[in-house]
C-alpha positions in Angstrom: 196.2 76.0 -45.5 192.6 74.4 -44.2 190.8 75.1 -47.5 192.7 75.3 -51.0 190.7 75.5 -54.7 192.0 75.7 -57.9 189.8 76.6 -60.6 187.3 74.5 -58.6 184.1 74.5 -61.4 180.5 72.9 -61.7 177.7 72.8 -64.2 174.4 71.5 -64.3 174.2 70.5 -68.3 174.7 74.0 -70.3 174.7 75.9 -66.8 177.4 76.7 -65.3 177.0 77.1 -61.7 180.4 77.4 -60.5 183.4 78.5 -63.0 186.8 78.1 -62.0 186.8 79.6 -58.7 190.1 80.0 -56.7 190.2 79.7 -52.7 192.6 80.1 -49.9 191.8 80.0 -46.4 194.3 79.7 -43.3 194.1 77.6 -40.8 191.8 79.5 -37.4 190.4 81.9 -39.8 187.0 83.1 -40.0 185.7 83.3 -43.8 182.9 84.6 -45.1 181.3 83.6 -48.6 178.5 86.0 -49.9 176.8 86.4 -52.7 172.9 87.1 -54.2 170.8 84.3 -54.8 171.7 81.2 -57.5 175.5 83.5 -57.3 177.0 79.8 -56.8 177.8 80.0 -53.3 175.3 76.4 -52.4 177.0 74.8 -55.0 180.4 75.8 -54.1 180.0 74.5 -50.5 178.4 71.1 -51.3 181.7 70.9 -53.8 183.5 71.3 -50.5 181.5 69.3 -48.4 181.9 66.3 -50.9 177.9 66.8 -51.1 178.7 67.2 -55.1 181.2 66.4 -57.2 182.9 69.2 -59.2 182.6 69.0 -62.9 186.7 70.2 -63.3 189.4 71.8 -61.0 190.3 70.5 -57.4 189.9 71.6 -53.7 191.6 70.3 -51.0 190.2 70.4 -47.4 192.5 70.1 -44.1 195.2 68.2 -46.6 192.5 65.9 -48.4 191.4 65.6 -51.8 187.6 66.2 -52.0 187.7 63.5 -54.5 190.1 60.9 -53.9 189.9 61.5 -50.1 185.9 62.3 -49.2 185.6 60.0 -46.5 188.7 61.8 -44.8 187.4 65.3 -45.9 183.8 64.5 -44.0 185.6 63.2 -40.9 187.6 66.8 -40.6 184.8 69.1 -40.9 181.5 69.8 -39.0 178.0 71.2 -40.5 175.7 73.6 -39.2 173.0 73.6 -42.4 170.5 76.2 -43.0 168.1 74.0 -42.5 167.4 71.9 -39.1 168.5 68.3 -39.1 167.5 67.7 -35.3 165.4 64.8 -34.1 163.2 67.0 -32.2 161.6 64.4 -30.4 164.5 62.8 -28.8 166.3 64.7 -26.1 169.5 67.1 -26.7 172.0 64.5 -25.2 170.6 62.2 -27.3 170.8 64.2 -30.6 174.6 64.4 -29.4 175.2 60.7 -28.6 173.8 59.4 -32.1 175.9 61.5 -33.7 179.1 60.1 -31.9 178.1 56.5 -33.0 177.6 58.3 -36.5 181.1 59.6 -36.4 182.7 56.3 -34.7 183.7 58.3 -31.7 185.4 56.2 -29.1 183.7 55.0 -26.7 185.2 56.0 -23.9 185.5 59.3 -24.9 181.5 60.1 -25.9 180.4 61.0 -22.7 182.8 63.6 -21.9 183.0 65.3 -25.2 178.9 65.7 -24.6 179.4 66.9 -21.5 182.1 69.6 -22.7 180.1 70.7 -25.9 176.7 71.0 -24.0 178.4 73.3 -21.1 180.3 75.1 -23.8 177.2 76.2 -25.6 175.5 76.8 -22.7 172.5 73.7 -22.3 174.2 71.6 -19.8 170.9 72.1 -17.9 168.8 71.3 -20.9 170.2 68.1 -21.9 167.8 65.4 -20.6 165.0 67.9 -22.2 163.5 66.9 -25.9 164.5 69.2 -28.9 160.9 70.1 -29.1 160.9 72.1 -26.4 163.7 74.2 -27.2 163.3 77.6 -28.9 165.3 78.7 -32.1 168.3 79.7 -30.4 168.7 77.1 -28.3 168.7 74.0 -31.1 171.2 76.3 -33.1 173.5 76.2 -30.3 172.8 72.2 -30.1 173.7 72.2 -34.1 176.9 73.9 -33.6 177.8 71.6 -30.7 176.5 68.8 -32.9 179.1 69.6 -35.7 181.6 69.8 -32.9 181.6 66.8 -31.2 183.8 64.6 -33.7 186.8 67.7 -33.0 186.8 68.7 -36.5 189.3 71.1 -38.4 187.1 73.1 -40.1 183.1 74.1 -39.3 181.2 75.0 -42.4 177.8 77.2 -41.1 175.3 77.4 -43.9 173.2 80.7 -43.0 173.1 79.6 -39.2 170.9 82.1 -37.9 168.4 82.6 -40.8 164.7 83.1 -39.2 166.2 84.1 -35.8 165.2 87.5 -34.0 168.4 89.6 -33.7 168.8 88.9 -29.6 169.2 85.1 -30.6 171.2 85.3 -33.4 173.7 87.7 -30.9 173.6 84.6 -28.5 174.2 82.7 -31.2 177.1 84.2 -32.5 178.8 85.0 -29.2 178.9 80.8 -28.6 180.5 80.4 -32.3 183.1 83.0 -31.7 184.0 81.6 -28.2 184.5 78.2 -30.0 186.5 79.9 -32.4 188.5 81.4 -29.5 189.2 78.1 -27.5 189.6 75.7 -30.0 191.2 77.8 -33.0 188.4 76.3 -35.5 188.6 76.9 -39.1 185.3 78.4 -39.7 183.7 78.9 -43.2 180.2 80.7 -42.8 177.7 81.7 -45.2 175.1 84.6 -44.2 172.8 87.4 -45.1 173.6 89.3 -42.5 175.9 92.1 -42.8 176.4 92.6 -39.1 177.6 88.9 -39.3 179.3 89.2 -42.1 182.0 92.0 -39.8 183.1 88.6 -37.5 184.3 87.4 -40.9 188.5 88.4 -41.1 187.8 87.9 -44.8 185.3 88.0 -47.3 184.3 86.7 -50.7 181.6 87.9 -52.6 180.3 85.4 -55.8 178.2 86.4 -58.2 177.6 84.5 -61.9 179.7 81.5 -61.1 182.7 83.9 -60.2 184.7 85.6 -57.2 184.1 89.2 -57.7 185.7 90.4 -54.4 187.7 88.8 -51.7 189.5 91.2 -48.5 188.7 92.2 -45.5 185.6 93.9 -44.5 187.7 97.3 -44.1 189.8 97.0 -47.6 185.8 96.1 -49.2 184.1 99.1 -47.6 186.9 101.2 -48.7 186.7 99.9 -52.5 183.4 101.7 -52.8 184.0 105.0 -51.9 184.1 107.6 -49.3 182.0 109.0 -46.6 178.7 110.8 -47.2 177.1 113.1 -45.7 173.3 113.7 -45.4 171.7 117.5 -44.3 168.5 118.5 -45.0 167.7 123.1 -44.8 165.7 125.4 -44.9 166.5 125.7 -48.5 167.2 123.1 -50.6 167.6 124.6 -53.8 170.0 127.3 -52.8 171.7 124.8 -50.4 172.5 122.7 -53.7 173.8 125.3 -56.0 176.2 127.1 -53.0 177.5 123.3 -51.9 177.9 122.5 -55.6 179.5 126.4 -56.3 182.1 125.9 -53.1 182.8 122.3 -54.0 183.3 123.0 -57.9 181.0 119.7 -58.8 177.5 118.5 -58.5 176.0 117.3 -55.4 173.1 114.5 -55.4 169.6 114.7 -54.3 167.6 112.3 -52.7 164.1 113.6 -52.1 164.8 116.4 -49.5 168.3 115.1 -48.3 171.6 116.8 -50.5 174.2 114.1 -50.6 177.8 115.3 -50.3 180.9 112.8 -50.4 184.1 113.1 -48.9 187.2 111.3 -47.7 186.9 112.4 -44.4 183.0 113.1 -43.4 183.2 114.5 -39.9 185.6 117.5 -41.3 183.2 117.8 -44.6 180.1 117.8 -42.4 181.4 121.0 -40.3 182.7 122.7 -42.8 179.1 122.6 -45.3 177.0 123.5 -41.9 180.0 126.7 -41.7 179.6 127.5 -45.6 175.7 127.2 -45.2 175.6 129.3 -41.9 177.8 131.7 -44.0 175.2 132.2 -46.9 172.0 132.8 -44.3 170.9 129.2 -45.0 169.8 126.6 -41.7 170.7 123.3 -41.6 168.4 121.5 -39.9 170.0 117.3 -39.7 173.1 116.8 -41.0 174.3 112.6 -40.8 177.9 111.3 -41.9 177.8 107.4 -43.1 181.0 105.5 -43.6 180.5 102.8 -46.7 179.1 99.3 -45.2 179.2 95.9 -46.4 175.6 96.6 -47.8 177.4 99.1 -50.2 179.8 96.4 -51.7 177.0 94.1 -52.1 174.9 96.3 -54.1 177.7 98.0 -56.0 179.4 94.4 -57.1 175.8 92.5 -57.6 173.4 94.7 -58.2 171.1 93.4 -55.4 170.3 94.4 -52.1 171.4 92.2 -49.3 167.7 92.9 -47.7 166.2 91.4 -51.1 168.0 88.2 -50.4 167.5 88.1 -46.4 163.4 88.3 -48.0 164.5 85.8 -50.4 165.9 83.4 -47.6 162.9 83.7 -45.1 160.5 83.6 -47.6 162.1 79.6 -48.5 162.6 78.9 -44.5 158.7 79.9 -44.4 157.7 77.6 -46.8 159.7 74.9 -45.8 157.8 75.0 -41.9 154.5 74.9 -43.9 155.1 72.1 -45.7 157.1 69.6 -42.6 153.6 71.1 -41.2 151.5 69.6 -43.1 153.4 66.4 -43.8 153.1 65.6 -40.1 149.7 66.7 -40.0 
């Protein structure tokens, strides 16, 4: 077991942030921890990153205490945070090399471990070049190799790709999955991205303090429901009251679209265009939607996933403006 808490808790005088949360990951596993904002999930990992010190319970990480054993906990994992922790004026290899010294890294070693990590994420060319000149992407990809370098057990990624345009956060991820792949890295990620969250082979969602959910992407979409399927007619009105006749319930509206749900959608989608055809009415777009991780996020938290993505950028934005202006 890389990652093991047991009723792992934290509170901030008469808050309590974190309460009693219990957490198993294997060893090679990709884990996913979601959750709206001030859910618990910061708190949780800086518990786990010996960043803060849990108010009760215990967690033990790659067979260390985060307590008793921090110092051996911090040597087993690597960070990617949120936020970048570059020196942007000094150049990739040097980024890399600090960090060795940081991490005691023998000596004779250093060189070729830089060597590996920048071919491996794909800036061997770049690595005489300052940070500075890199774009978003590109110093992600330095972060990763960054937390890599010191061959730890488990990688914690804090919302990696946050700000990035969807192209780069694809690059991105297709570097941190071919780690993954070659190495057999624990990874524990944190995202607002439900198209990152389907790496994930399982996923907990927190919200109040508490795991509400933890499975696999499939067994969550399933947990909310079954397919629906979207047609818009000639005729709404009639087309509700002859689906809602047939199917012997009622049917939902939203604005001109009739919502139908069904175990399996394709079948229910040909057979209401047949029934409709039958009773003179045209169908003129019919859709069929399988549940998505969105779904579970709203039905478990309440909040949309897109609310918290604003959430996120809006906090990246302001932290650019104000580095701007302190170096102005």
């Amino acid at each position: 077991m890389t990652i093991d808490t047991e009723k792992l808790s934290r509170s901030f005088g008469e808050i309590q942030a974190v309460k009693g949360i219990d957490l198993h990951v294997e060893r090679g596993e990709t884990f996913g921890f979601l959750g709206p904002n001030g859910a618990g999930k910061s708190t949780t990992i800086k518990m786990l990153c010996t960043l803060l010190r849990p108010s009760s319970g215990r967690a033990v990480i790659n067979g260390f205490d985060i307590e008793r054993e921090a110092a051996n906990v911090r040597r087993s994992i690597g960070i990617v945070f949120q936020d970048p922790t570059l020196d942007e004026y000094l150049s990739a290899e040097q980024n890399l090399y600090y960090h060795c010294m940081i991490y005691h890294t023998p000596r004779n070693t250093r060189q070729q471990r830089i060597n590996d990590l920048l071919k491996l994420v794909g800036l061997e060319d770049r690595r005489k070049d300052p940070v500075k000149t890199f774009s978003g992407g590109m110093k992600r990809r330095l972060e990763v190799a960054r937390g890599l370098l010191h061959e730890p057990q488990t990688l914690f990624l804090d919302e990696p790709t946050v700000g990035l345009d969807p192209q780069t956060r694809r690059s991105v991820w297709a570097h941190v999955l071919r780690l993954r792949q070659s190495t057999g890295l624990t990874i524990f990620m944190t995202t607002h991205y439900m198209d990152e969250a389907e790496y994930c082979d399982r996923i907990a969602i927190m919200d109040h303090g508490r795991i509400v959910a933890l499975d696999t992407p499939e067994a969550l979409k399933r947990m909310v429901g079954q397919d629906v399927v979207r047609l818009t007619t000639n005729e709404t009105e009639r087309a509700v009251a002859e689906i809602s006749s047939w199917l012997n319930r009622p049917v939902r509206r939203e604005e001109e679209s009739i919502c139908v749900e069904g175990e399996d959608g394709q079948a229910l989608a040909a057979a209401l265009i047949r029934k409709l055809t039958l009773a003179d009415i045209e169908v003129n777009n019919v859709s069929v939607q399988a549940p998505t991780l969105e779904d579970v996020f709203v039905h478990l938290t309440g909040r949309a996933i897109r609310d918290e993505v604003a959430g996120a950028k809006e906090r990246l934005g302001a932290r650019l403006r104000s580095r701007g202006r302190l170096r102005r």
